[in-house]
N, C-alpha and C positions, 0 to 999 in steps of 0.2 A: 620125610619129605612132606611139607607143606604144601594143600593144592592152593590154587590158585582161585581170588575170589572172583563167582559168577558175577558176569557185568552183564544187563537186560538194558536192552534199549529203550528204553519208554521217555515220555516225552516228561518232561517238569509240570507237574501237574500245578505247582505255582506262580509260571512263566505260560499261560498257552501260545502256543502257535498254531498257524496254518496247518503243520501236520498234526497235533493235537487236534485240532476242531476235526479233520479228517476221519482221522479214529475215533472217534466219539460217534462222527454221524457214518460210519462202517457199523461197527457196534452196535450199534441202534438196530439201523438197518437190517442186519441179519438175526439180532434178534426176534424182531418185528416178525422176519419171514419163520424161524423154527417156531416161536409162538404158533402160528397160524397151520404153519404143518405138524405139529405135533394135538391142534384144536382138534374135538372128536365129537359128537351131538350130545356126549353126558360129559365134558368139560377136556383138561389138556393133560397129555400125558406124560409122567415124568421123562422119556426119554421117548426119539422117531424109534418107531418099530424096526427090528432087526431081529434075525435067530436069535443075537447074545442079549440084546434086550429083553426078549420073550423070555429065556431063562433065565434073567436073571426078577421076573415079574415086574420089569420098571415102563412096562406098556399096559400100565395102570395108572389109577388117577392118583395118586400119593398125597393125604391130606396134606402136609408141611409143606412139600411140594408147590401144589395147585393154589396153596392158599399164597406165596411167596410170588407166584409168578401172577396172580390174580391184582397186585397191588401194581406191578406194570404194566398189566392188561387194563387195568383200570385209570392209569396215565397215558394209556398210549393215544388217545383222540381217535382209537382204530371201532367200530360202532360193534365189529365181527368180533374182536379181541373182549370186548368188553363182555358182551351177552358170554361170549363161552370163560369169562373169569365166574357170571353169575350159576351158569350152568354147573361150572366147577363147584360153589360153595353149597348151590342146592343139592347135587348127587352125592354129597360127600353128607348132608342131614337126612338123604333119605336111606343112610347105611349107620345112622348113629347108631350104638349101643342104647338096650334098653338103662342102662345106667348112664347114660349121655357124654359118653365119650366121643369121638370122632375118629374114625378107622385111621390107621395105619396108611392102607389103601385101597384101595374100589376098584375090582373087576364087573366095569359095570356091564359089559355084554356077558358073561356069566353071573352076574347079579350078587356078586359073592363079596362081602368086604373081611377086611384082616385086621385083626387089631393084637399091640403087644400092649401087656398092661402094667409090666414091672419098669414105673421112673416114668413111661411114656404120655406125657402130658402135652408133646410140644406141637402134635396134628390141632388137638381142640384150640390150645392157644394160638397157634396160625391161623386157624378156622375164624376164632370171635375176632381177632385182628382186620383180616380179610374183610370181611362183614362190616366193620366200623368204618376200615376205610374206603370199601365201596360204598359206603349210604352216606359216606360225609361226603363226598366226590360228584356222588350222581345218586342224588335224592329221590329224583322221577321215579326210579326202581321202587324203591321203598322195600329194600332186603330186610331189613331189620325187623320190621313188620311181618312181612313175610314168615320169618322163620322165629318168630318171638318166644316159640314155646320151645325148638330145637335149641334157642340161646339160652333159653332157663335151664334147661335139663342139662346144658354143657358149663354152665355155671356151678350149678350144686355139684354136677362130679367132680370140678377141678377142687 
């Protein structure tokens, strides 16, 4: 017995419509809001806190994470979204490794970061990404500057 193929409703993403433009600014929109609830004063956390979040530690800052949602935060014209993508990429260089890695992830009210080291390269590279695209974006900041010795030390590790 053959099953039958799943059919998903989504719009033709090469025809939009009304109900396409709909979904997009839904999408948007709710992202905009878990961005914003998941914001915390040392940057945004992988997942809204919950018991199974707690256990499972994703009510932490998660460099790949933070850095990923930081390049949205940094489009979104939101002024609140933005400082907390910066805050993101700063709490995550004040947990770098002394050999300039960039944590796994950041408990930052325990002050604790995690890092795995086997293959794991893709927190730092999210990290310098984040970084480039926030200071090509919104220069005012001046990130790059900023963290110019944390970007060396996570150059020579990679």
């Amino acid at each position: 017995m053959t099953a039958a193929p799943i059919k998903f409703n989504t719009p033709n993403i090469n025809t939009p419509s009304a109900d396409s433009s709909d979904l997009i600014a839904t999408c948007i929109t709710r992202s905009i809001e878990l961005l914003h609830q998941n914001s915390t004063a040392h940057g945004i956390l992988a997942a809204t806190p919950s018991p199974q979040a707690e256990q499972r530690r994703y009510t932490r800052i998660f460099g790949r994470d933070a850095a990923i949602c930081a390049l949205g935060m940094v489009c979104s014209d939101d002024a609140v979204l933005q400082d907390n993508a910066r805050l993101s990429l700063l709490t995550l260089a004040q947990h770098q490794a002394e050999n300039g890695q960039i944590p796994k992830y950041v408990d930052a009210l325990g002050n604790e970061a995690d890092f795995w080291y086997l293959g794991c390269i893709d927190a730092t590279l999210w990290w310098l990404i984040a970084i480039h695209f926030f200071d090509r974006n919104l220069p005012q900041h001046g990130l790059a500057k900023e963290l110019a010795k944390p970007i060396e030390r996570a150059l020579n590790w990679l």
